[in-house]
C-alpha positions in Angstrom: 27.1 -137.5 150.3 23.6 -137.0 151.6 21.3 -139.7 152.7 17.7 -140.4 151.8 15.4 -139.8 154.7 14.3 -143.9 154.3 18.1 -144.6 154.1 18.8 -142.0 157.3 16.1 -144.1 159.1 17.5 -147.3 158.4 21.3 -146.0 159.1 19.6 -145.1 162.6 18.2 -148.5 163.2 21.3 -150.6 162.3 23.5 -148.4 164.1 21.2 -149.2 167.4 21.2 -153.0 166.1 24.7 -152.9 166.4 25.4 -150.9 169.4 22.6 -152.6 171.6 23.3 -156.3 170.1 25.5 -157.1 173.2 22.1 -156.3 174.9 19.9 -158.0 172.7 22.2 -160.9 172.5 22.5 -161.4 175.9 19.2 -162.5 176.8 19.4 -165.4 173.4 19.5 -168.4 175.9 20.7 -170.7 172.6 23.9 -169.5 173.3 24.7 -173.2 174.4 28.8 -173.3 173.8 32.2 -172.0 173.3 32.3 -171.9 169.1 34.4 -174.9 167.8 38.1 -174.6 167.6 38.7 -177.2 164.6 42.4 -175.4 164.4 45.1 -173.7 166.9 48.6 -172.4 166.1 50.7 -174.1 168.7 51.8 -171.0 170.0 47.9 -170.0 169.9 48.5 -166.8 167.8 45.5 -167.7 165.7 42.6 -169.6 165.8 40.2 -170.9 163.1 36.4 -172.0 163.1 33.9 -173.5 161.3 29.9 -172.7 161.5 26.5 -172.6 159.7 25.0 -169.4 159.6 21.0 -169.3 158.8 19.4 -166.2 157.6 17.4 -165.4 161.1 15.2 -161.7 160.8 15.7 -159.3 158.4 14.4 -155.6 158.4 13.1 -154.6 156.3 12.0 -157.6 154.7 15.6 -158.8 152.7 16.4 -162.0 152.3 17.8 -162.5 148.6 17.3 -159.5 146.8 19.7 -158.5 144.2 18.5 -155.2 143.4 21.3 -152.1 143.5 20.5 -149.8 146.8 18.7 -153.0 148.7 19.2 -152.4 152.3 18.7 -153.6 155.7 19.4 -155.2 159.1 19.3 -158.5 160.2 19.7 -160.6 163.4 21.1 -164.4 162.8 21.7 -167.8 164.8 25.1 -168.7 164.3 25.3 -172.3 164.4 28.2 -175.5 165.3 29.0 -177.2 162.5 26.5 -179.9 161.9 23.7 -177.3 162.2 22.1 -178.5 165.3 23.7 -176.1 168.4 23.1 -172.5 168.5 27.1 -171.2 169.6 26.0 -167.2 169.1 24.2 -164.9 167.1 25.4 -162.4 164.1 23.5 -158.8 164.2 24.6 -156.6 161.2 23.5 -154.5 158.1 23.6 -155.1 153.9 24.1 -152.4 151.4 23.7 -154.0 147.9 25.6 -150.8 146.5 26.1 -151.1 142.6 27.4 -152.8 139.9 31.4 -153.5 139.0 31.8 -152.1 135.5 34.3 -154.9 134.4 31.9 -157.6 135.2 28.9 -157.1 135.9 29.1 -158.1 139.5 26.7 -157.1 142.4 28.7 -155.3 145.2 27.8 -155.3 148.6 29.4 -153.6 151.8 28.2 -155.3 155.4 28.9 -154.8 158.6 28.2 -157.8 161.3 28.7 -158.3 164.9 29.0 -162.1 165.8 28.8 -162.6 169.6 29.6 -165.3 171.2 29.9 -166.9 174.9 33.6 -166.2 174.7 33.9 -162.9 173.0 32.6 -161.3 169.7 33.8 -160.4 166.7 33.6 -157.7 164.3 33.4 -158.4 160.0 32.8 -154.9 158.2 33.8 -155.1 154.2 32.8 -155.3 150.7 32.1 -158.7 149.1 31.2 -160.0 145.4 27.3 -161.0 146.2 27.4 -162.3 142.6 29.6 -165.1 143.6 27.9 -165.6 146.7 24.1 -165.9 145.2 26.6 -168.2 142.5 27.7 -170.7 145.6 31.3 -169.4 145.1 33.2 -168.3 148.3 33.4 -164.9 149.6 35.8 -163.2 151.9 35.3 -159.9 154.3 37.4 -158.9 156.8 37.3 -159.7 160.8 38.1 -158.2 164.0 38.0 -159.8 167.4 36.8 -157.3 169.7 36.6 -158.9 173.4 36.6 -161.5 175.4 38.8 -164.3 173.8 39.1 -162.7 170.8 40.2 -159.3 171.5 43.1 -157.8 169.6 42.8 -160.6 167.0 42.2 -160.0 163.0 41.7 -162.0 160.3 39.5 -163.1 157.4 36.1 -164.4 157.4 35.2 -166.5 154.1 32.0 -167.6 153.5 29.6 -169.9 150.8 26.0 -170.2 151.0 25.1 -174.0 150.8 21.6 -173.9 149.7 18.8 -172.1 149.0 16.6 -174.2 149.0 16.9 -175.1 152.5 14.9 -173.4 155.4 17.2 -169.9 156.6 19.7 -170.4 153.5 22.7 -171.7 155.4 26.0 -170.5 154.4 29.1 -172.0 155.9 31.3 -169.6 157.7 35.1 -170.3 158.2 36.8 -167.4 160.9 40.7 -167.4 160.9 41.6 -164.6 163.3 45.2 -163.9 164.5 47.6 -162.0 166.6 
């Protein structure tokens, strides 16, 4: 399949987001904390947390849109539970790619690095943004891929909580195990 030259461009720009957002994360000073650990196996195979994440910058532009072949690349805070403490920050890229013929749905494929002060994490899948712009949970795989969090996999569900509120926060629940 060939690429668009805008599409090409944008490809080119995510792909440095992604590979360069251990740089560009590292000099975020909000990093403040570990992330929450609201749950631990007791032989600490898996781990599960809990955050707000706000809609930060997006390139070009995307915040909402719901339009087939929307595209771009954003750069978010992810924050503790109660919204107030920055723990890390989520660079990634959108596809909104097309329509499922059995319902109508909005598909979209993403791809997000969340990096935090003990370790990131990789989420790269497709997802119903139907139910998501419909408040209804959403689920996309996850990777750990260092620091605390290496060699871990999981799930990664998450539910917008408003839109009317500034950065549309969307709650973000991580299980990742061994």
């Amino acid at each position: 399949m060939r690429l668009s030259k805008p599409r090409e461009r944008m490809l080119a720009i995510s792909a440095g987001l992604l590979v360069g957002g251990t740089v560009l994360i590292g000099v975020v000073p909000a990093v403040a904390s570990t992330p929450q650990v609201t749950k631990v196996k007791a032989d600490k195979s898996c781990i599960e947390h809990t955050y707000i994440e706000k809609l930060g910058t997006y390139y070009p532009g995307v915040t909402t849109a719901n339009e087939i072949g929307t595209y771009g690349t954003y750069h978010d805070p992810i924050l503790d539970s109660s919204g107030t403490t920055q723990l890390g920050t989520g660079v990634g890229t959108l596809d909104v790619l097309y329509k499922r013929p059995s319902d109508g749905h909005i598909i979209e494929y993403t791809t997000e690095q969340y990096q935090f002060a003990d370790g990131t994490v990789v989420v790269s899948d497709y997802f119903d943004r139907t139910n998501l712009l419909a408040f209804k949970w959403v689920s996309e795989s996850a990777k750990g891929t260092s620091g605390a969090y290496l060699g871990m996999s999981g799930k990664v569900t998450s539910r917008v909580i408003s839109f009317t509120a500034p950065g549309y926060p969307a709650l973000d629940k991580f299980i990742l195990c061994k």
